[in-house]
Backbone as CSV, one residue per row, in Angstrom:
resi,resn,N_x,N_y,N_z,CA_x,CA_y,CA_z,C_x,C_y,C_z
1,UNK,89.042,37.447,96.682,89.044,36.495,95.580,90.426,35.886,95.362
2,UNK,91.611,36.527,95.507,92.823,35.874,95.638,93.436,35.439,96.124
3,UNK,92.855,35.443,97.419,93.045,34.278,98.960,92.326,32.996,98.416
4,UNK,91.522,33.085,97.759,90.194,31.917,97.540,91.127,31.292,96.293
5,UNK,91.479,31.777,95.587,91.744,31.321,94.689,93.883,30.736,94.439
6,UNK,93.960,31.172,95.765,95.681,30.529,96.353,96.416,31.574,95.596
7,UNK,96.382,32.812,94.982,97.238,33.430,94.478,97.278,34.665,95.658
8,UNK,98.452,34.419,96.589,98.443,35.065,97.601,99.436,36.318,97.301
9,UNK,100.448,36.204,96.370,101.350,37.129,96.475,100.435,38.713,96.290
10,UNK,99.396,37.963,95.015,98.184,38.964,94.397,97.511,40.043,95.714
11,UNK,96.796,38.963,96.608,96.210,39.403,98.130,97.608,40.288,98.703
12,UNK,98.584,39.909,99.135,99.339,40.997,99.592,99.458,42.475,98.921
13,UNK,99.772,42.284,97.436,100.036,43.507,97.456,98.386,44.661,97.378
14,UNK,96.984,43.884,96.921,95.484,44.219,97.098,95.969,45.097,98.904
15,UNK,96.163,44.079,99.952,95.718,44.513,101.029,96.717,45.736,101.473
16,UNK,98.410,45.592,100.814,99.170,46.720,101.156,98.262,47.686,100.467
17,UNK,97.646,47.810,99.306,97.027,48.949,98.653,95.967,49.381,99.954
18,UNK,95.562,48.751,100.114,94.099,49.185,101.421,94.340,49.320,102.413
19,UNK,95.698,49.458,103.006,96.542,49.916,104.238,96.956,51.088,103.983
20,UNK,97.249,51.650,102.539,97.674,53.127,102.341,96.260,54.104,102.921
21,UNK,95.029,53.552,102.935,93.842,54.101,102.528,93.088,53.920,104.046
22,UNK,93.795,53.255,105.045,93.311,52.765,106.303,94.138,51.751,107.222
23,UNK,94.686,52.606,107.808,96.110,52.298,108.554,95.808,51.717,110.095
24,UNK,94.226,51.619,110.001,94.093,50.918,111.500,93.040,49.835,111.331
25,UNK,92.611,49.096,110.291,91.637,48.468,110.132,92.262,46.913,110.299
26,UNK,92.229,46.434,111.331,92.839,45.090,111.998,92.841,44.322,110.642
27,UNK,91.384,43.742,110.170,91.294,42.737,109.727,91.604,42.718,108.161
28,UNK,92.153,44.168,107.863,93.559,44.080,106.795,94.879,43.298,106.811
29,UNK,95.414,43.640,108.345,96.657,42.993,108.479,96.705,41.620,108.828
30,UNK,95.381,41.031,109.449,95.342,39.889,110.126,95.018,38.648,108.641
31,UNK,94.103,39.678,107.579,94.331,39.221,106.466,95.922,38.521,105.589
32,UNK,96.173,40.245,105.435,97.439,40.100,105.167,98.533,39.096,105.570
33,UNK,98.251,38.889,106.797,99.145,38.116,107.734,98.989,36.573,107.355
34,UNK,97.583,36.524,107.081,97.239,34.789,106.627,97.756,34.729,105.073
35,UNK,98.212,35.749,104.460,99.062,35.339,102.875,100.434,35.098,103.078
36,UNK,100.898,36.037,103.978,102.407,35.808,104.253,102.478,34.397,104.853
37,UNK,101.936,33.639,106.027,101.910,32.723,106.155,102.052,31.977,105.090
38,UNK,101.112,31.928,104.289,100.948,30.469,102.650,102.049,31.072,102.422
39,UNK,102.906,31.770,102.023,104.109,32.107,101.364,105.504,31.963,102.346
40,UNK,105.216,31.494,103.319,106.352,31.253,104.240,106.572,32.413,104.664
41,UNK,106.477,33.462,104.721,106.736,34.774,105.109,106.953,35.127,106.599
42,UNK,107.489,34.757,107.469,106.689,34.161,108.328,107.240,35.635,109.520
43,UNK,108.170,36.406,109.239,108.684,37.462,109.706,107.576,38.853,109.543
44,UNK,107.312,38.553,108.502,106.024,39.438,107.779,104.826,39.398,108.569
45,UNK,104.583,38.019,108.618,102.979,37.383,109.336,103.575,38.575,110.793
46,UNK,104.352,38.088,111.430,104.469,38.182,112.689,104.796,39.872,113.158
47,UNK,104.858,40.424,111.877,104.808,41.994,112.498,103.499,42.233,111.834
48,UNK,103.020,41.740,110.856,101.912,42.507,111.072,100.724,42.167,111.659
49,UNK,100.601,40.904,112.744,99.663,40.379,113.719,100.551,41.134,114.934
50,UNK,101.571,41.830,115.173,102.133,42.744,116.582,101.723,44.036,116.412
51,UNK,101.166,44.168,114.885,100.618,45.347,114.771,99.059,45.167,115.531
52,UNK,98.532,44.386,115.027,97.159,44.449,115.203,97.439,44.372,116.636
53,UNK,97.750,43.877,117.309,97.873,43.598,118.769,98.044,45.087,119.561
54,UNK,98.823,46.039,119.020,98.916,47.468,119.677,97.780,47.906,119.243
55,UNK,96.856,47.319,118.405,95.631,48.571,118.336,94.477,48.228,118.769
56,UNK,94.300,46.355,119.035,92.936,45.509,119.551,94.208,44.743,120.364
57,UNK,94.589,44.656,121.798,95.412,43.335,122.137,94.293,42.229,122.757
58,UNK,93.378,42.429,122.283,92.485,41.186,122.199,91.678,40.118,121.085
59,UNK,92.796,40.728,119.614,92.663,39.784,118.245,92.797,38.663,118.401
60,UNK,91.734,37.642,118.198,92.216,36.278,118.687,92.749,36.207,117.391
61,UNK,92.509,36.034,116.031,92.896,35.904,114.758,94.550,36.641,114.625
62,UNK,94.510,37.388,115.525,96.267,37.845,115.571,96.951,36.953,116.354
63,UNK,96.495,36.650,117.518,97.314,35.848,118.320,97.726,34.341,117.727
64,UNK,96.676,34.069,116.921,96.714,32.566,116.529,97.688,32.471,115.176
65,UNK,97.321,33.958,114.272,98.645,33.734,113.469,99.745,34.213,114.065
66,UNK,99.657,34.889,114.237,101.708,35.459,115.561,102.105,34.219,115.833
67,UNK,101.293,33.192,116.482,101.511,31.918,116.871,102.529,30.954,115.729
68,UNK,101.538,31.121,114.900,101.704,29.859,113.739,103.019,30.887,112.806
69,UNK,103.224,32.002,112.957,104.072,32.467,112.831,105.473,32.214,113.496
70,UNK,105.717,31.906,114.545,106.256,32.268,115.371,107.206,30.449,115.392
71,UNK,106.112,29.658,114.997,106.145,28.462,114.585,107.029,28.428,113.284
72,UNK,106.649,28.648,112.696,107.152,28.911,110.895,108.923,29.311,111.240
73,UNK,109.156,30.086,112.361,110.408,30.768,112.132,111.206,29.704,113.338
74,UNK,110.506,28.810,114.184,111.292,28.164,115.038,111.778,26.604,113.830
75,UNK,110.573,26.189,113.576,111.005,25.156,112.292,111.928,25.954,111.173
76,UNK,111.908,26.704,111.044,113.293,27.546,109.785,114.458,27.343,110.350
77,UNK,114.549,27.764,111.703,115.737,28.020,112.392,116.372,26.901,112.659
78,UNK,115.264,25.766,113.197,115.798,24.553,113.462,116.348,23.899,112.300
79,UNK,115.980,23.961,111.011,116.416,23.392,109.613,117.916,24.102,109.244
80,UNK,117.989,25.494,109.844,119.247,25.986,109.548,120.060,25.239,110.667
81,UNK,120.024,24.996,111.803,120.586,24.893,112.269,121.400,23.370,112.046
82,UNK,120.831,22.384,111.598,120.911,21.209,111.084,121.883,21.275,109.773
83,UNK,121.805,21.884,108.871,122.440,21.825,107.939,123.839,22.155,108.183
């Protein structure tokens, strides 16, 4: 409901709660991973879609955010680097 409703910081800390309780359930982190994204997070997204990857390395939903992650931190870098 707090993905749906854009209050993502809310969804992160929901899904860290349900990671204490189930430490291998992919589509927690791959969740998780799509809030850090909306929040720029983008260091966040990208370890916890490398997580999912050591436990399924066939998450397409990990690979595609790691991606768009991975994205997020090359456009950061490039903006620092400019200034």
């Amino acid at each position: 409901d707090f993905v749906k409703k854009g209050k993502y910081e809310e969804a992160v800390n929901k899904y860290s709660e349900c990671m204490k309780l189930n430490t291998e359930e992919c589509t927690i982190y791959t969740n998780r991973a799509l809030c850090y994204l909306k929040l720029y997070k983008y260091e966040e997204a990208k370890q916890d879609c490398d997580h999912v990857l050591q436990i399924e390395d066939s998450n397409i939903k990990a690979f595609y955010r790691r991606a768009l992650a991975y994205k997020g931190l090359q456009v950061r870098k490039k903006n620092m680097a400019g200034i």
